[in-house]
C-alpha positions as CSV (number, residue, x, y, z in Angstrom):
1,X,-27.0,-11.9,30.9
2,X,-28.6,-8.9,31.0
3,X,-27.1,-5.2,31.6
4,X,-28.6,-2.2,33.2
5,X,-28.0,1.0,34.2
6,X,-28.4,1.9,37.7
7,X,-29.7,5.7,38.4
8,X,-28.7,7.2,41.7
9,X,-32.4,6.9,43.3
10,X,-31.7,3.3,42.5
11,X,-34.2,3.0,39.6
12,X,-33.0,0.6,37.2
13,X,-33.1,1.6,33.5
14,X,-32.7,-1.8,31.5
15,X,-30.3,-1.6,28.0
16,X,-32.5,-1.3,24.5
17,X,-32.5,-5.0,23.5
18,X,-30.3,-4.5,20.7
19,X,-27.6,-3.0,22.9
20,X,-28.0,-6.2,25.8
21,X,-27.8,-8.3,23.2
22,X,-24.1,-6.3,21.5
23,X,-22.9,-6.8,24.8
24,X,-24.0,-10.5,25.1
25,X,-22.3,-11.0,22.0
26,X,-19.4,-9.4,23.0
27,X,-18.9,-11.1,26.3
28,X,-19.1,-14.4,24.5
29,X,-15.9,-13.3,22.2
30,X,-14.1,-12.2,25.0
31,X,-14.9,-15.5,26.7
32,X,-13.6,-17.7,23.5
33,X,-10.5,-16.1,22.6
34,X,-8.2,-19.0,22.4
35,X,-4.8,-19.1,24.7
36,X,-2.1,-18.0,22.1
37,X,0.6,-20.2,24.0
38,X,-0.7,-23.4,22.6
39,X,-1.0,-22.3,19.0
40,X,2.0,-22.6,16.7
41,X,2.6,-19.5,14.8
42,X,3.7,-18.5,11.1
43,X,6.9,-17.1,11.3
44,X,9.3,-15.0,8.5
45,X,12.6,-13.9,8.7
46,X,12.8,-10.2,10.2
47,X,15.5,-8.6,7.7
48,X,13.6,-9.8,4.6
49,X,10.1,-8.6,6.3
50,X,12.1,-5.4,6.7
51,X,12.5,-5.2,3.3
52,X,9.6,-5.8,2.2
53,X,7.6,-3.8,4.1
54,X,9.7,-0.5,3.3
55,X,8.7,-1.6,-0.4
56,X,5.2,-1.7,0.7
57,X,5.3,1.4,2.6
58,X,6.5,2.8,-0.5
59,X,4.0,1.5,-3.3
60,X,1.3,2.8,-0.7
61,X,2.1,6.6,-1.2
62,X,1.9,5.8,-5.3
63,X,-1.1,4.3,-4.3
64,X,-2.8,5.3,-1.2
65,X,-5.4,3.6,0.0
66,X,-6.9,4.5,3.7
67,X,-5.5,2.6,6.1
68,X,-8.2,-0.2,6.7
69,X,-8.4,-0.9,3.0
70,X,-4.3,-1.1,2.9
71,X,-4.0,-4.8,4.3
72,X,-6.7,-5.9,1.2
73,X,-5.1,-4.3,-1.3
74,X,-1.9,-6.0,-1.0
75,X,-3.5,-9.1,-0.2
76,X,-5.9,-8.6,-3.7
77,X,-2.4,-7.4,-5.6
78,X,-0.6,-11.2,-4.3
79,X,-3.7,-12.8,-4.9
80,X,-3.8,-12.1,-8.3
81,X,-0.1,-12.3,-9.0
82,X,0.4,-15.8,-7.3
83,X,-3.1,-16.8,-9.6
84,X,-1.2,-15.6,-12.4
85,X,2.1,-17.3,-12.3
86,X,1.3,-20.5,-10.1
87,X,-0.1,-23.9,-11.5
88,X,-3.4,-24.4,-11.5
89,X,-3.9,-27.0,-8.6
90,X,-0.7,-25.5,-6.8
91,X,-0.3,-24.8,-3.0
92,X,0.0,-21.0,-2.8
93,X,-1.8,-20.2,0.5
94,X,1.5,-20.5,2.7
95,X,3.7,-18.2,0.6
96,X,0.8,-16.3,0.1
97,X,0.2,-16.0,4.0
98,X,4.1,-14.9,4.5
99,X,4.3,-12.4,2.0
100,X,1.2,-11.0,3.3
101,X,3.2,-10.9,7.2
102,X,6.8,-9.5,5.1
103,X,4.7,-6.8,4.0
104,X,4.3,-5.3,8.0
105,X,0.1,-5.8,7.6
106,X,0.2,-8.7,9.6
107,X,2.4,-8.9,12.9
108,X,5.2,-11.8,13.2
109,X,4.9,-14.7,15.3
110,X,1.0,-14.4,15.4
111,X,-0.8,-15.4,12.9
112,X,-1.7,-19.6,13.8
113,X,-0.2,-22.0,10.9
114,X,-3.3,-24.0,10.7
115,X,-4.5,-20.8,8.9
116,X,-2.8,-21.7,5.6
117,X,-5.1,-24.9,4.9
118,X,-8.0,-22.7,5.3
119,X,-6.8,-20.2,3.2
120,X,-6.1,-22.8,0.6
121,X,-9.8,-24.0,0.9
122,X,-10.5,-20.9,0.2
123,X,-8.5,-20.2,-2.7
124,X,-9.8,-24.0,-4.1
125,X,-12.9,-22.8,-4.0
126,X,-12.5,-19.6,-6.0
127,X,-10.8,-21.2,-8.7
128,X,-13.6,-24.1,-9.1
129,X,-16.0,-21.0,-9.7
130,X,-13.0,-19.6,-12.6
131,X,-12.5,-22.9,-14.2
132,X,-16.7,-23.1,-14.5
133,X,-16.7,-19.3,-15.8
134,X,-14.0,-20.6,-18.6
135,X,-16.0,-22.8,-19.9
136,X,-19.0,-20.6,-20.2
137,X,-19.8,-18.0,-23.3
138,X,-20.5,-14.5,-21.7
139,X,-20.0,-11.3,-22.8
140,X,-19.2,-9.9,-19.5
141,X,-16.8,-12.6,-18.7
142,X,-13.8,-11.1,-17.7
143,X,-16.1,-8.6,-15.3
144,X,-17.3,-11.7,-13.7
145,X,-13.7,-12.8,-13.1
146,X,-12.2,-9.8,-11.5
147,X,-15.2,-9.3,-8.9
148,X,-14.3,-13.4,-8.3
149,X,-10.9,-12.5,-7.4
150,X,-11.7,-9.2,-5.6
151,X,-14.8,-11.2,-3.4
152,X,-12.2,-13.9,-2.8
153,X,-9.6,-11.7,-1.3
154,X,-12.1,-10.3,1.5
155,X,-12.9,-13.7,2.2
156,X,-9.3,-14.0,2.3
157,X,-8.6,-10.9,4.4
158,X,-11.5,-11.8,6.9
159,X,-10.4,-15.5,7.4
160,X,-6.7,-14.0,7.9
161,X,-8.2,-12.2,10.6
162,X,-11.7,-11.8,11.6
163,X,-13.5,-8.3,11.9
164,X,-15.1,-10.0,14.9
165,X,-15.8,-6.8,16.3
166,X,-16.5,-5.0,13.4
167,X,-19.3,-7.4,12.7
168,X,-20.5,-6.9,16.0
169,X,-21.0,-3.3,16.4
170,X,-22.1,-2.9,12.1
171,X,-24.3,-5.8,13.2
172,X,-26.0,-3.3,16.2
173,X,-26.7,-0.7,13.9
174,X,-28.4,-2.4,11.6
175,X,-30.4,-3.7,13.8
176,X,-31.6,-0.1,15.4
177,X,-31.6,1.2,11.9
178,X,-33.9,-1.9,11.0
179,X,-36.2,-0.6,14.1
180,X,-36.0,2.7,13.4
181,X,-36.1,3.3,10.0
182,X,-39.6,4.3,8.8
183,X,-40.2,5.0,5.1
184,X,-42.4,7.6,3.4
185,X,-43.3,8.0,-0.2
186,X,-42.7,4.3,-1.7
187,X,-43.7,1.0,-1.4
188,X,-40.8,-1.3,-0.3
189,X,-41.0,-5.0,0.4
190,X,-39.4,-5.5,4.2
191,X,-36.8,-8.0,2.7
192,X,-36.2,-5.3,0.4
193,X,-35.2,-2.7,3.3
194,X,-33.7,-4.7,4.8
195,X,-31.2,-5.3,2.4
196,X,-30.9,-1.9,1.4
197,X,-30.1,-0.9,5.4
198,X,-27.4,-3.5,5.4
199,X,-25.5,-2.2,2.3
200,X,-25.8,1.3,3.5
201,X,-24.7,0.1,7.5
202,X,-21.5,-1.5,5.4
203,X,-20.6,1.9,3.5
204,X,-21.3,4.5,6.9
205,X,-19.6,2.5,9.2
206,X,-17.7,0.5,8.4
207,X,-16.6,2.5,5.0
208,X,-15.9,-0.7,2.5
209,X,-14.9,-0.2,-0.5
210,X,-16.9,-2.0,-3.9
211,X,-15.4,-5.4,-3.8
212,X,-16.0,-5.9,0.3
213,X,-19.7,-4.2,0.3
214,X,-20.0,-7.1,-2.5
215,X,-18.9,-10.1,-0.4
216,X,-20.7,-9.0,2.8
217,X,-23.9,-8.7,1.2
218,X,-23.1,-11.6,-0.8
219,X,-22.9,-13.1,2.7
220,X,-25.8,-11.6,4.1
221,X,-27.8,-12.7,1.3
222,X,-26.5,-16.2,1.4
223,X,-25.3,-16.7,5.3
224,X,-23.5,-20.6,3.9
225,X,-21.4,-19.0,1.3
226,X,-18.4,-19.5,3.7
227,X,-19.5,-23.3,4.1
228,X,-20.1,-23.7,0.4
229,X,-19.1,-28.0,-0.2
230,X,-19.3,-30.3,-3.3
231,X,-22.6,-30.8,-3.4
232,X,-24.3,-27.2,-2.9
233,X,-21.1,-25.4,-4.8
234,X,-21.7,-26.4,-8.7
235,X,-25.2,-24.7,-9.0
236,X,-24.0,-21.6,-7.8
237,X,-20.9,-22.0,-10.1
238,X,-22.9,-22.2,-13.1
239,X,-25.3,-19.4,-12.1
240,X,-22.0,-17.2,-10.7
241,X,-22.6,-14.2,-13.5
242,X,-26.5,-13.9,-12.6
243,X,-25.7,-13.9,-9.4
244,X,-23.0,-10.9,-9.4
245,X,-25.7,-9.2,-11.4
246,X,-28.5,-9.4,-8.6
247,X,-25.7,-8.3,-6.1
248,X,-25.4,-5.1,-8.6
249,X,-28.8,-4.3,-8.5
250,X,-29.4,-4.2,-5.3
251,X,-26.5,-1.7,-4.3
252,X,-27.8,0.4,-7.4
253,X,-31.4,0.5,-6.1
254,X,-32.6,3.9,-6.3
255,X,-33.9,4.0,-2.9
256,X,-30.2,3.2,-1.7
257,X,-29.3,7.0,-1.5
258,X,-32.4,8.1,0.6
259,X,-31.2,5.1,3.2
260,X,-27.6,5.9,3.2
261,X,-28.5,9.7,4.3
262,X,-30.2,8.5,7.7
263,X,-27.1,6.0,7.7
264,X,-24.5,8.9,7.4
265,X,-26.5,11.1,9.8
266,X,-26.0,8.6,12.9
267,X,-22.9,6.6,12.1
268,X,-21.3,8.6,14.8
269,X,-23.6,7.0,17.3
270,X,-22.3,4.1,17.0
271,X,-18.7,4.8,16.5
272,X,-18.4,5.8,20.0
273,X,-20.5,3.0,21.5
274,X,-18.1,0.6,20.2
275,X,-15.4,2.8,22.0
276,X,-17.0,3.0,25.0
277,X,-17.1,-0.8,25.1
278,X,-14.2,-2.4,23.2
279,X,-11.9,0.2,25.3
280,X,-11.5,-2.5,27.7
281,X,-10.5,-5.2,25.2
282,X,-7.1,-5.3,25.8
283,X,-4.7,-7.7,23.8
284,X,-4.0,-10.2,26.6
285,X,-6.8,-12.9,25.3
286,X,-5.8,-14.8,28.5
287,X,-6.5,-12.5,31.0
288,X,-10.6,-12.5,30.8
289,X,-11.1,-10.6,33.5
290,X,-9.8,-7.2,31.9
291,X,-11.5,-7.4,29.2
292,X,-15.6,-7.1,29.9
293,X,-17.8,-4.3,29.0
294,X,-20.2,-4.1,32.3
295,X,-17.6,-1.5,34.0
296,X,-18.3,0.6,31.1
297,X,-22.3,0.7,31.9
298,X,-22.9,2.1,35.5
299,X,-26.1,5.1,34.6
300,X,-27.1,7.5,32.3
301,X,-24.9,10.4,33.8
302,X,-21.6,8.0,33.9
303,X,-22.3,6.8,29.6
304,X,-22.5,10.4,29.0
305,X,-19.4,11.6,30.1
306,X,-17.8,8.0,28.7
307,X,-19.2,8.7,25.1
308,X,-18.5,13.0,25.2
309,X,-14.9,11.5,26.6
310,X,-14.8,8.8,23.3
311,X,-16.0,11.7,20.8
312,X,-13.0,14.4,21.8
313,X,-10.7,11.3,21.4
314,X,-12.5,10.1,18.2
315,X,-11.9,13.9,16.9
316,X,-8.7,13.7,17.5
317,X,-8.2,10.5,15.4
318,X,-10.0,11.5,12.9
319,X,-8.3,15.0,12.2
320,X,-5.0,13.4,12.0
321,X,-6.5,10.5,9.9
322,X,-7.7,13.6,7.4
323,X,-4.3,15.0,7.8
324,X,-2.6,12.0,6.9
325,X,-5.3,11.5,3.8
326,X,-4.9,14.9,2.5
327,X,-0.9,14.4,2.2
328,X,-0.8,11.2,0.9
329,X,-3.7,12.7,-1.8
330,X,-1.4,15.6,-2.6
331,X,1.7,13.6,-3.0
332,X,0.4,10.8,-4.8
333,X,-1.2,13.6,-7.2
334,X,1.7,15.4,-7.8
335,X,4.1,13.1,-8.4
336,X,1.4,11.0,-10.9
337,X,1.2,14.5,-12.2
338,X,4.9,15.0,-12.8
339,X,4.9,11.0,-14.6
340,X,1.9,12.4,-16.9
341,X,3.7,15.3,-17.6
342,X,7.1,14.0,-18.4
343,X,6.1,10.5,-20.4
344,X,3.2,12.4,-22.2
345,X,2.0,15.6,-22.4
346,X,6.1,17.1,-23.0
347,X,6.3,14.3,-26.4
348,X,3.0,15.7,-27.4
349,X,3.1,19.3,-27.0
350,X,7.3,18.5,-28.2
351,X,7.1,16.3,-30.8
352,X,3.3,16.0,-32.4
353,X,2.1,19.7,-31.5
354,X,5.1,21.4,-31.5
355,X,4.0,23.8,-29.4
356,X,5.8,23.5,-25.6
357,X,5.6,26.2,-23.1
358,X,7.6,26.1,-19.7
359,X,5.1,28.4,-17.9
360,X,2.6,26.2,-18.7
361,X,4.0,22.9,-17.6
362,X,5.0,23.9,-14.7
363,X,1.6,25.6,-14.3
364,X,0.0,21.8,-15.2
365,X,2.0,20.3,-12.5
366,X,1.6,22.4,-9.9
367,X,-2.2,23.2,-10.0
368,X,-3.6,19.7,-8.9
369,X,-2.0,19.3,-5.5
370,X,-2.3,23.4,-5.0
371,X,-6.2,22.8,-5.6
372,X,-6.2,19.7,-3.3
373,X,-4.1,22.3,-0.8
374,X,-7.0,24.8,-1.0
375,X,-9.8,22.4,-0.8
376,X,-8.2,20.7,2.7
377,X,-7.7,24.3,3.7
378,X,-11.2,25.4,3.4
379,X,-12.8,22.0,5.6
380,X,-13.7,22.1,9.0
381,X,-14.0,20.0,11.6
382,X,-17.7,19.9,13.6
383,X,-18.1,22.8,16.1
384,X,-18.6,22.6,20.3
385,X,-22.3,22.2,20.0
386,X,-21.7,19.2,18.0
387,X,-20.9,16.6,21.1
388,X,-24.0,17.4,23.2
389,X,-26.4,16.6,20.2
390,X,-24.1,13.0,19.5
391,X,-24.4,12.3,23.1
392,X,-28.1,12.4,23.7
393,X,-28.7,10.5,20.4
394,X,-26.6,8.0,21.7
395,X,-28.1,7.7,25.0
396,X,-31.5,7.4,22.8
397,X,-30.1,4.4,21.5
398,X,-28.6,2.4,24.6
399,X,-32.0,3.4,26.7
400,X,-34.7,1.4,26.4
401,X,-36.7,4.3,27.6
402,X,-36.4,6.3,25.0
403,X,-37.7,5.2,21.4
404,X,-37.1,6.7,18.2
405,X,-38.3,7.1,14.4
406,X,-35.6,7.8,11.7
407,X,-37.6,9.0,9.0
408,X,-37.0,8.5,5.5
409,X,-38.9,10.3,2.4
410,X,-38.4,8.4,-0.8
411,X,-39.2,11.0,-3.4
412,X,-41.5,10.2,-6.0
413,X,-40.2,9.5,-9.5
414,X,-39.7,13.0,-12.1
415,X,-42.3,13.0,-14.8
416,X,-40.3,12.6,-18.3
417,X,-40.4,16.2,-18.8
418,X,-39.1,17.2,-15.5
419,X,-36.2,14.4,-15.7
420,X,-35.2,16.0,-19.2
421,X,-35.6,19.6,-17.9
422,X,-32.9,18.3,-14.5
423,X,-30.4,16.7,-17.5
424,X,-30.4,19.7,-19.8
425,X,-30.0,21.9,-17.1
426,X,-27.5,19.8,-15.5
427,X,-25.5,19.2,-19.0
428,X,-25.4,23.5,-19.3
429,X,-23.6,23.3,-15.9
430,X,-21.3,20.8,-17.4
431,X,-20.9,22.9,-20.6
432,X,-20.1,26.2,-18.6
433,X,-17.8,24.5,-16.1
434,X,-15.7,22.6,-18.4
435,X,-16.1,25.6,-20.8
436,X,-14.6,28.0,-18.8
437,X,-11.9,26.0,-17.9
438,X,-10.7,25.2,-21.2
439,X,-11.3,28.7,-22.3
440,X,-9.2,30.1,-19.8
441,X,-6.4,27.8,-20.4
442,X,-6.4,28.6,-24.3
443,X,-5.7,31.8,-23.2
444,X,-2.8,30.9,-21.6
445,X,-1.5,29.1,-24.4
446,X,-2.3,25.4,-23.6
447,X,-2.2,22.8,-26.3
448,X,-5.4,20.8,-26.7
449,X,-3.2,17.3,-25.4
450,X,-1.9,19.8,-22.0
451,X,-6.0,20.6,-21.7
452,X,-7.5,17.5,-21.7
453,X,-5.2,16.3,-18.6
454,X,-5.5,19.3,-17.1
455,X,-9.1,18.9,-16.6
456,X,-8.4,15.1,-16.3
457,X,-6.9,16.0,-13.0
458,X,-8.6,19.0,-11.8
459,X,-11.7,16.5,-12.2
460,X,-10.1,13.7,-9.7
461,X,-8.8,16.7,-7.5
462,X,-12.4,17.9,-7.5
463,X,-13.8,14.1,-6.1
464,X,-11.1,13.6,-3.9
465,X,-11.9,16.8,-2.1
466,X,-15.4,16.2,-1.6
467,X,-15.0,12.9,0.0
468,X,-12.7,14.5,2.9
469,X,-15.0,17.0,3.0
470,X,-17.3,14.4,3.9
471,X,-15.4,12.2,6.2
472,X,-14.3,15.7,8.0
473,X,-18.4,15.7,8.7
474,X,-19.0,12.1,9.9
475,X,-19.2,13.1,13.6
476,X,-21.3,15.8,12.5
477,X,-25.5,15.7,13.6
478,X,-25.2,19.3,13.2
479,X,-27.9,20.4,10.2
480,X,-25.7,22.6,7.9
481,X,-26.7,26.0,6.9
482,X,-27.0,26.3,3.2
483,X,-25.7,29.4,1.3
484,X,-26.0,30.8,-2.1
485,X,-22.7,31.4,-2.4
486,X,-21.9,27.2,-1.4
487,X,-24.9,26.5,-3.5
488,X,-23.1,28.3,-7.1
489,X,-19.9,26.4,-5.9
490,X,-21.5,22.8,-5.6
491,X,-24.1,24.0,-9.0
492,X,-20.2,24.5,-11.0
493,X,-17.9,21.9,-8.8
494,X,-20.4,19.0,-9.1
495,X,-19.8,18.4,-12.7
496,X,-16.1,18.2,-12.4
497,X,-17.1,16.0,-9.5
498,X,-19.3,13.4,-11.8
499,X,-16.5,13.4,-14.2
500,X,-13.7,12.5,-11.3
501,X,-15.9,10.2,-9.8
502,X,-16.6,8.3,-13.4
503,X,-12.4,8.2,-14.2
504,X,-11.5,7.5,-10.4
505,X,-14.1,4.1,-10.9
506,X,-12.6,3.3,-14.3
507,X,-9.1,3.8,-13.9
508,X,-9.0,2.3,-10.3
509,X,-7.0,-0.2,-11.1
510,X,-4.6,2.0,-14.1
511,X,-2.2,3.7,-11.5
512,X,0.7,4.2,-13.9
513,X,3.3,4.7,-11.1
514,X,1.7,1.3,-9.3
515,X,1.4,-0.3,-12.2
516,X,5.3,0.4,-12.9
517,X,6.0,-1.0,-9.5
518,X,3.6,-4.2,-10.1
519,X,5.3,-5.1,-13.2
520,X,8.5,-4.0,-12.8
521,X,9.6,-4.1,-9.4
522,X,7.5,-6.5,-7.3
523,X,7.4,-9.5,-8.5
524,X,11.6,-9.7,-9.0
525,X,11.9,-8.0,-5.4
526,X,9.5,-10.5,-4.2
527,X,11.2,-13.3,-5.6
528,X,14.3,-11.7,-4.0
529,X,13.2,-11.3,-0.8
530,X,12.4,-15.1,-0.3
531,X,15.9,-16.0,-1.7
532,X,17.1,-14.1,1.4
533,X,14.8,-15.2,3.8
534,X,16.6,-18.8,3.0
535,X,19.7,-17.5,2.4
536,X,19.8,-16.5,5.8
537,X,18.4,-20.1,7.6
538,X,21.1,-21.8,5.1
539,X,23.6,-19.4,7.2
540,X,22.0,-19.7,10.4
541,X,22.0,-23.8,10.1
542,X,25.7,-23.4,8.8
543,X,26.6,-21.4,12.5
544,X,24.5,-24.4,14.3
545,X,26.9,-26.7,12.7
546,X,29.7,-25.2,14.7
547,X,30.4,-26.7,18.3
């Protein structure tokens, strides 16, 4: 099928092939969605899904996650728990499936019950590669194990319900970005640049987080890993650790960061081609007729106005998506903060130091979520001009017409000397930062306990600012003007930055407030919450009873 666009002197304009062939691809989705009529669906009882989805919704503000990394985090948490407590050769992919629809992330009544033996497949196959691990003697065994289970709950969440279009449009960009892309200052392999486009395409787009960048590459790398069977699964078993090691280095490949600036840049681009075209996917997968992208593709004039029209709506969505991020940030930092404070730093200054100020506690707890306050307060959204630069590079990339080169300069390595003079310089900026801080809060009459989290927190503040700051400029081609006075702020901020960054990776998975709710609520609510669900078809069968 091929797609055009029609000028008004009736000069035809043909799609750049990687845009025809999106749009192929797309048609042929919209063409095999199956009739939901037909289907049997998994269903759970509404007042226990109440329930627990009101527990979810509450675990998520300890824990906030963005909203399209919400649905694998709970499936990774029940994954792990039902692991944990189930038999080793045990069923677990229906109750597993239903807790995951009690929690709200999955609607009722839609999810199709031949589902559960593929998640069990699934599952199977994950543990095969655990028991093999067991029996192995590594020293980074248990490392190995938890990127098993987190790789085996995107497979999880994607069979659950496939990122079909997703896929589609991340598979689009790195296609144009495989084009386009033209490397100076280093010699790279093609397989090589590939790879390193298709990691960085994963993280601007479509914004995974570690564990899914690690199964779609694993994919990518390995296109049957879905497929694996008896006979092709055991070598892969027993090579499993050397194979999450290659994974490793090639996300940490130092050409990565030059690659994932050119994918930052134009991420926007693609953004609002997909919501040009999927606008018309509506959710009646019966109804075929409604849903096909040639009405969206008439001529150049038309696209423009249909992508300036998807950016101010985009805008929109993304402001309150930064709202909504900034709030949960603050709240879940100040009431982590007020846990901190109360369980540990009052015993210590109290008890061991004997040294507790009021002032100063309440100074402690209030400064992280003011700081995050000030930070949000200080970020701007992309200006007017912005939307007439994102329009023509779009139109670049649906035109055939109209090539383009993405340049990329590798710089060349630092000699030893200048590598040592960027550290030393770098660890001065560290020592004055961190220096001042503590010095200014000695003066105050801190205890050394009540400093240490204070810039424990000021630090994950500090990361957790810049990375709204840069999803604030993601529809952003605008080049930003540089300052001195921005430059002394980023020389001073960074190493807080580093330091966040480095604790926010370790402690990842040491929420104290979701830990408390892991341990101590969930499970027994869990357990609850199916005891009701057949409490109440014991009672309903009971009423049935009745003539």
């Amino acid at each position: 099928m091929l797609y055009c666009f029609h000028m008004p002197n009736n000069i035809e304009i043909p799609l750049s092939p990687f845009v025809q062939d999106f749009l192929n691809k797309y048609q042929e989705y919209i063409n095999s969605k199956p009739s939901s009529e037909t289907v049997a669906k998994i269903h759970v009882d509404e007042i226990a899904s109440k329930i627990a989805g009101f527990y979810s919704y509450l675990r998520n503000i300890v824990d906030y996650r963005e909203e399209h990394l919400l649905r694998k985090g709970i499936i990774e948490r029940t994954l792990k728990r039902y692991l944990a407590l189930s038999q080793k050769h045990n069923s677990i992919a229906e109750p597993f499936l239903k807790e995951i629809i009690r929690s709200g992330h999955l609607p009722n009544d839609t999810v199709p019950e031949s589902r559960i033996k593929d998640l069990q497949k699934i599952i199977d196959k994950y543990r095969f590669f655990i028991s093999r691990l067991a029996l192995r003697r590594e020293k980074n065994k248990n490392k190995t194990y938890d990127w098993l289970i987190d790789i085996c709950a995107c497979e999880l969440e994607e069979k659950i319900d496939p990122p079909i279009k997703d896929n589609l449009l991340a598979n689009l960009m790195y296609q144009v970005m495989k084009d386009r892309i033209a490397i100076q200052g280093a010699s790279i392999s093609e397989e090589n640049k590939n790879i390193q486009i298709f990691i960085n395409v994963q993280k601007a787009l479509l914004r995974v987080d570690e564990p899914q960048l690690n199964y779609r590459l694993l994919k990518f790398i390995y296109p049957g890993w879905a497929d694996l069977n008896q006979e092709n699964i055991l070598p892969i078993a027993e090579t499993i650790s050397t194979l999450r090691g290659r994974i490793q280095q090639y996300i940490k490949n130092p050409i990565s960061p030059s690659i994932a600036e050119a994918c930052n840049q134009y991420n926007t681009i693609f953004y609002l081609i997909g919501d040009v075209v999927f606008q018309k996917d509506k959710k009646d997968a019966s109804d075929k007729s409604v849903a096909t992208p040639t009405p969206s593709l008439t001529n150049p004039e038309q696209t423009e106005k249909l992508i300036k029209a998807a950016y101010r709506k985009r805008y929109e969505k993304e402001k309150s998506k930064l709202a909504k991020l900034a709030f949960f940030s603050i709240v879940s930092f100040f009431l982590s903060k007020v846990l901190i404070a109360l369980f540990i730093e009052v015993p210590l200054d109290k008890y061991l130091v004997h040294h507790f100020v009021v002032s100063n506690l309440i100074i402690s707890i209030i400064f992280p979520p003011l700081l995050m306050l000030i930070i949000i307060s200080a970020i701007k959204m992309p200006s007017e001009k912005n939307i007439k630069i994102v329009a023509e590079e779009a139109l670049s990339v649906v035109f055939a017409d109209r090539p383009k080169k993405y340049l990329v300069r590798i710089n060349k390595p630092r000699s030893w000397t200048g590598e040592v003079a960027m550290q030393l310089f770098y660890l001065i900026t560290f020592i004055i930062s961190f220096g001042v801080l503590s010095w200014l809060l000695l003066k105050l009459d801190f205890s050394i306990a009540s400093i240490i989290i204070f810039l424990f927190f000021t630090s994950l503040v500090a990361v957790t600012g810049v990375r709204i700051y840069n999803r604030s400029h993601e529809l952003s081609l605008e080049r930003e003007r540089a300052s001195f006075f921005s430059f002394l702020i980023d020389l001073f901020a960074m190493p807080l930055v580093t330091v966040g960054r480095w604790i926010a990776s370790g402690l990842s998975k040491f929420n104290i407030l979701a830990l408390i709710f892991d341990l101590a609520i969930e499970t027994p609510l869990q357990g609850l919450v199916v005891f009701l669900e057949n409490f109440r078809g014991f009672i309903k069968n009971k009423k049935e009873e009745i003539y």
